[in-house]
C-alpha positions as a printed NumPy array, in Angstrom:
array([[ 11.946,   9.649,  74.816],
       [ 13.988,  10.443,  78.173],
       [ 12.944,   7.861,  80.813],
       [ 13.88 ,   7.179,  84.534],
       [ 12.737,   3.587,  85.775],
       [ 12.393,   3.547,  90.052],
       [ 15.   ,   6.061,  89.966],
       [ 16.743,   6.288,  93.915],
       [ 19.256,   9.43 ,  93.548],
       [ 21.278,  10.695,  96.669],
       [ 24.094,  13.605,  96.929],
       [ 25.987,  13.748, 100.054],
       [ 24.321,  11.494, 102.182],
       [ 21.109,  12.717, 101.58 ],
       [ 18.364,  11.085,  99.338],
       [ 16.885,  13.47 ,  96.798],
       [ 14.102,  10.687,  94.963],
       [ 13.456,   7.307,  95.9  ],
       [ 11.987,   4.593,  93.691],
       [ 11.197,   7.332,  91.37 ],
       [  9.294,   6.348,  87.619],
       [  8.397,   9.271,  84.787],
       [  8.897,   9.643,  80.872],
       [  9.517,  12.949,  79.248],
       [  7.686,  12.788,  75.619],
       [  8.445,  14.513,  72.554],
       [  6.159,  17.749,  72.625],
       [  6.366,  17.85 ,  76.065],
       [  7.78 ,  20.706,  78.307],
       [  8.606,  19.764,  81.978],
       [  8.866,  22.352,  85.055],
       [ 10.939,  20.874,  88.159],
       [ 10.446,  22.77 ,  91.182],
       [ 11.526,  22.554,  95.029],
       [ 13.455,  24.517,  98.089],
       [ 17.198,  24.91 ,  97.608],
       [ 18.835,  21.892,  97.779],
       [ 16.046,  19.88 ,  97.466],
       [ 18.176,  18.158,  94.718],
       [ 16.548,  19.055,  91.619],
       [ 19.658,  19.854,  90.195],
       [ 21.186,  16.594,  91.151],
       [ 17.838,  14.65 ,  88.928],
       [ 18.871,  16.695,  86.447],
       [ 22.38 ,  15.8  ,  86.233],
       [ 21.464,  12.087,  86.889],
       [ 18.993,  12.174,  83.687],
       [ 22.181,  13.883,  81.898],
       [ 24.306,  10.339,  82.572],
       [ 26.541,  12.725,  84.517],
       [ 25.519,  11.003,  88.159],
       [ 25.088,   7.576,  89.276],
       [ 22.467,   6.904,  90.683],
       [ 22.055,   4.3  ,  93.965],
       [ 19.526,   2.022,  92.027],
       [ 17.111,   2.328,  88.892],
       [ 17.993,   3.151,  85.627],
       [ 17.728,   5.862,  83.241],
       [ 16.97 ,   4.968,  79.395],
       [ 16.445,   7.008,  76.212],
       [ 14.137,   5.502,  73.746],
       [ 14.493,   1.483,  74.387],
       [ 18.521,   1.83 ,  75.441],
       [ 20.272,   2.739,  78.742],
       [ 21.86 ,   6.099,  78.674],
       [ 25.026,   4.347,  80.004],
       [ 25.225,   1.662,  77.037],
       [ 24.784,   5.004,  74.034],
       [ 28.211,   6.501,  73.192],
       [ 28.816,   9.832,  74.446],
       [ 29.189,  11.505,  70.719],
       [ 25.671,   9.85 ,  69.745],
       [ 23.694,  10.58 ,  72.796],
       [ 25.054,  14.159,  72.655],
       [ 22.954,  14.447,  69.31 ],
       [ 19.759,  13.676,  71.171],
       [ 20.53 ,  14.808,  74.721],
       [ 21.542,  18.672,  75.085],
       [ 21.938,  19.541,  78.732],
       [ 22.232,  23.465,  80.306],
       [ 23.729,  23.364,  83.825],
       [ 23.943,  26.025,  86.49 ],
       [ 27.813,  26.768,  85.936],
       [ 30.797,  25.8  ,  83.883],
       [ 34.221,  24.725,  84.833],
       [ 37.454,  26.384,  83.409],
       [ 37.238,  29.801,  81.35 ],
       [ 36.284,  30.013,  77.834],
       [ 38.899,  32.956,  75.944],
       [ 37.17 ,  32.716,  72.531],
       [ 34.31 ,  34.677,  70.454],
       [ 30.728,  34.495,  71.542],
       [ 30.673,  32.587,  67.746],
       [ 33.638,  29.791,  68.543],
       [ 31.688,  29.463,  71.78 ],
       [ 28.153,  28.727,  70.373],
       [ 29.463,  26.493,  67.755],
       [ 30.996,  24.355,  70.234],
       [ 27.33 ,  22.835,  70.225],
       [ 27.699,  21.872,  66.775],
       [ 30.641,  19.328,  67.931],
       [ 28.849,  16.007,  68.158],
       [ 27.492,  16.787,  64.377],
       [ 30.629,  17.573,  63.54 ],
       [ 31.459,  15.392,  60.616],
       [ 35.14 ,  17.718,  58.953],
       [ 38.037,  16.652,  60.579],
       [ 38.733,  20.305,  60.937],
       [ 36.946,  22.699,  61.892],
       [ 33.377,  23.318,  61.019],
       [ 31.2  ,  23.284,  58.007],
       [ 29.627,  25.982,  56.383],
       [ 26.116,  25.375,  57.566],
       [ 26.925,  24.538,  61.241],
       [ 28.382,  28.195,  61.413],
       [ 25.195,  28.848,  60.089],
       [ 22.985,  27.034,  62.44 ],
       [ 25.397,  28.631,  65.319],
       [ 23.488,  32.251,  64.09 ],
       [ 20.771,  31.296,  63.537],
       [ 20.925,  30.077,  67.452],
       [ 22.705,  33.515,  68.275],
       [ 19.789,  35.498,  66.636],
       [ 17.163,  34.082,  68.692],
       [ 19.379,  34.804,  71.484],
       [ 19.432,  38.619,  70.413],
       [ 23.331,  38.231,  70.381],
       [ 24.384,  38.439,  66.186],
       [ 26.154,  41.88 ,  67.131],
       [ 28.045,  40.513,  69.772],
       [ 29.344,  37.536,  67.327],
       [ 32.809,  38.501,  67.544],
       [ 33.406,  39.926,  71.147],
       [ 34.864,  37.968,  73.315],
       [ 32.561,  35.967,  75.552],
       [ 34.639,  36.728,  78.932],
       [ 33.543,  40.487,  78.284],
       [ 29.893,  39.941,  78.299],
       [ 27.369,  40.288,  81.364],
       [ 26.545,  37.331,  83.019],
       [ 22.745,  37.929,  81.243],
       [ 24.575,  37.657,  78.22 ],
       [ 26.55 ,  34.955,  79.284],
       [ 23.534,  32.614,  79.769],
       [ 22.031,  33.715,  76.595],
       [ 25.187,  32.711,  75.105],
       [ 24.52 ,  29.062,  76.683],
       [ 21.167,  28.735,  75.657],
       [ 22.421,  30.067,  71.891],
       [ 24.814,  26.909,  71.781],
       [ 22.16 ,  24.264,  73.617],
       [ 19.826,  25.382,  70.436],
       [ 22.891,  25.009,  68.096],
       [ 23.182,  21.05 ,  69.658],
       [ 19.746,  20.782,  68.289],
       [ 19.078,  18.052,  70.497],
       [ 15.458,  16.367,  70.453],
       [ 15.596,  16.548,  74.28 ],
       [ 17.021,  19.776,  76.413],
       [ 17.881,  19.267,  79.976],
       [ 18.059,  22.937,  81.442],
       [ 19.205,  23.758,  85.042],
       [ 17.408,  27.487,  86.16 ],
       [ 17.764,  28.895,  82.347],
       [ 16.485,  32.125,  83.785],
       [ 19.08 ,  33.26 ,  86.154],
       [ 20.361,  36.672,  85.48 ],
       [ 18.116,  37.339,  82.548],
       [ 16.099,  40.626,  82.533],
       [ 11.961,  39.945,  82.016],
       [ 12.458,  40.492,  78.397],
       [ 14.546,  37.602,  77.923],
       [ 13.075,  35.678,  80.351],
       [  9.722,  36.023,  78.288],
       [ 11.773,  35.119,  75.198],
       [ 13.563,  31.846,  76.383],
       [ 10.41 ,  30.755,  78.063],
       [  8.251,  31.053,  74.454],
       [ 11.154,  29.402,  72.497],
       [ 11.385,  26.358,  74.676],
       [  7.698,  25.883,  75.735],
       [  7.008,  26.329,  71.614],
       [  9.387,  23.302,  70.631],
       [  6.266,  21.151,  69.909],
       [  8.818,  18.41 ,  67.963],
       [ 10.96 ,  17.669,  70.922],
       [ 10.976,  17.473,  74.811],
       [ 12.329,  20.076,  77.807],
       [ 12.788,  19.526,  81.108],
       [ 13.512,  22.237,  83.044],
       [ 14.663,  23.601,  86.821],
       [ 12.726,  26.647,  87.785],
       [ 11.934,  29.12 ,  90.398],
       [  9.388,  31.245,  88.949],
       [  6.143,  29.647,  89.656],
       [  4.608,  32.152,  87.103],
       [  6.35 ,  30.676,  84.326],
       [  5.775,  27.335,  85.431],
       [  2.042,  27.758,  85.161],
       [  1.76 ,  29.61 ,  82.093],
       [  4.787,  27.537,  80.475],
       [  5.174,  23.779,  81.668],
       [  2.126,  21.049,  80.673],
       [  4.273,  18.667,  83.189],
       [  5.745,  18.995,  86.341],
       [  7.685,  17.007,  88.783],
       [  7.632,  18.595,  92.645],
       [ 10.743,  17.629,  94.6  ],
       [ 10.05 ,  18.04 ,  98.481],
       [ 12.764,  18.079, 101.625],
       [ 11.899,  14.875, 102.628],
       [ 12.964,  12.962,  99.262],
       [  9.216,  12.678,  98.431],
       [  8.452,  13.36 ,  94.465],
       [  5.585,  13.829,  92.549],
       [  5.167,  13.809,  88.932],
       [  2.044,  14.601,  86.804],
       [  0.27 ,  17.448,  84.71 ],
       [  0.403,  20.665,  86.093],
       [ -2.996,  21.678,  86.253],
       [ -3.07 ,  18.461,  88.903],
       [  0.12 ,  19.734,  90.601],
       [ -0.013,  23.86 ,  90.631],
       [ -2.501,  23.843,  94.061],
       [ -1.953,  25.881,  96.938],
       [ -2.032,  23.128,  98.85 ],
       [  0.661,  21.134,  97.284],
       [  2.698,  24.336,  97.153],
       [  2.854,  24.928, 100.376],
       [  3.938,  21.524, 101.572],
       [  6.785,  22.073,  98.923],
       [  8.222,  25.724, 100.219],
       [  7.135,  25.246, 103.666],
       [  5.37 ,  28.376, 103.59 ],
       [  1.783,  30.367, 103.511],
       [  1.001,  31.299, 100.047],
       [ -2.07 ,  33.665,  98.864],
       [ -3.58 ,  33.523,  95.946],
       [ -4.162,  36.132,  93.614],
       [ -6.12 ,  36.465,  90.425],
       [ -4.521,  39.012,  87.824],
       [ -6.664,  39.413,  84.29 ],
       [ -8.172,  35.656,  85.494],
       [ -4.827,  34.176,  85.878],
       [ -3.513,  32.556,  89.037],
       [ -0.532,  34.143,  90.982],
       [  1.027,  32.149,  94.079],
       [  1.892,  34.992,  96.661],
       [  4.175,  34.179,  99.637],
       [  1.82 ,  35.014, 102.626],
       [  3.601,  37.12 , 104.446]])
């Protein structure tokens, strides 16, 4: 679905991939991981069409993102970065329906069932009570739920997310990480920091180290200690909790 063809992406004078080839399937879930500004959110913006990159090429299906119009790839593409610009002074509602927009088809306002689809997103968010308060009084927890609520409103066959976990409580955490490693009909490609979730969660991975260096593959190939170590730069133990792995810093 989502592919990147010898993808070289640099921010700032420093290279973040070089020559870099993968394809994100439907039915697949993707974990990227890496230090701090290794530049994994910088790959995901890139596979968003929202940075250029120095060479290669980025296509979905048999088209390059550049040549699909904005409104059409915005129906397959949904995309979940770190932070937004500007201030939003509407409901938690107006703001999850704002994913409805590229499906928008009355020339005012929305339709019956894309308010409908905009609850149905809020629900599996745990946020129908907070429908009507405004968004700039929630908690930043419920803030990103609220963001997730209107990516699953987009209902795009493809969800780029950049760390969906931050400031969610374990609870939630467990619940966004079920929803989007359950979406068996389309593909997500995620930033993470929680190696836990990354095992039990991602069938894919794609390991961004400080020297530009990137490798892509299945997870079971990728999640060793050894390969985990070159990646943080650090000792990690390995633990074994009711016979599941845990990767331990080692200090």
């Amino acid at each position: 679905m989502l592919e990147a063809r010898s993808l070289t992406v640099s921010m700032g004078g420093k290279t973040v991939c070089r020559e870099l080839s993968f394809a994100v399937q439907s039915g697949e879930c993707w974990g990227v991981l890496g230090q701090n500004g290794a530049g994994k959110s910088t790959l995901l913006r890139t596979l968003a069409g929202l940075h250029q990159p120095d060479s290669g090429e980025v296509r979905w299906g048999k088209s390059l993102l550049t040549n699909i119009p904005r409104r059409e790839l915005a129906q397959q593409l949904g995309v979940l970065l770190q932070s937004e610009g500007g201030e939003f002074w509407g409901s938690v509602l107006d703001y999850v329906l704002l994913g409805r927009f590229p499906h928008r088809r009355a020339l005012f306002g929305y339709r019956t069932d894309d308010e409908a689809i905009a609850r149905q997103a809020m629900a599996a968010m745990d946020l129908s009570e907070l429908a009507q308060r405004p968004l700039n009084q929630l908690s930043g927890g419920e803030r990103q739920r609220a963001a997730i609520a209107q990516l699953l409103a987009q209902q795009a066959q493809c969800l780029l997310l950049d760390e969906p976990l931050q400031h969610l409580d374990l609870r939630h955490q467990a619940q966004v990480m079920e929803l989007l490693s359950g979406m068996k009909s389309r593909a997500v490609f995620m930033v993470l920091h929680d190696l836990l979730w990354a095992q039990r969660c991602c069938d894919h991975l794609l390991l961004m180290f400080p020297d530009g260096q990137v490798l892509a593959g299945a997870s079971a190939e990728l999640l060793t200690c050894e390969h985990l170590e070159a990646l943080y730069q650090c000792r990690l133990r390995v633990a074994e909790v009711e016979g599941e792995r845990c990767f331990l810093p080692g200090v």
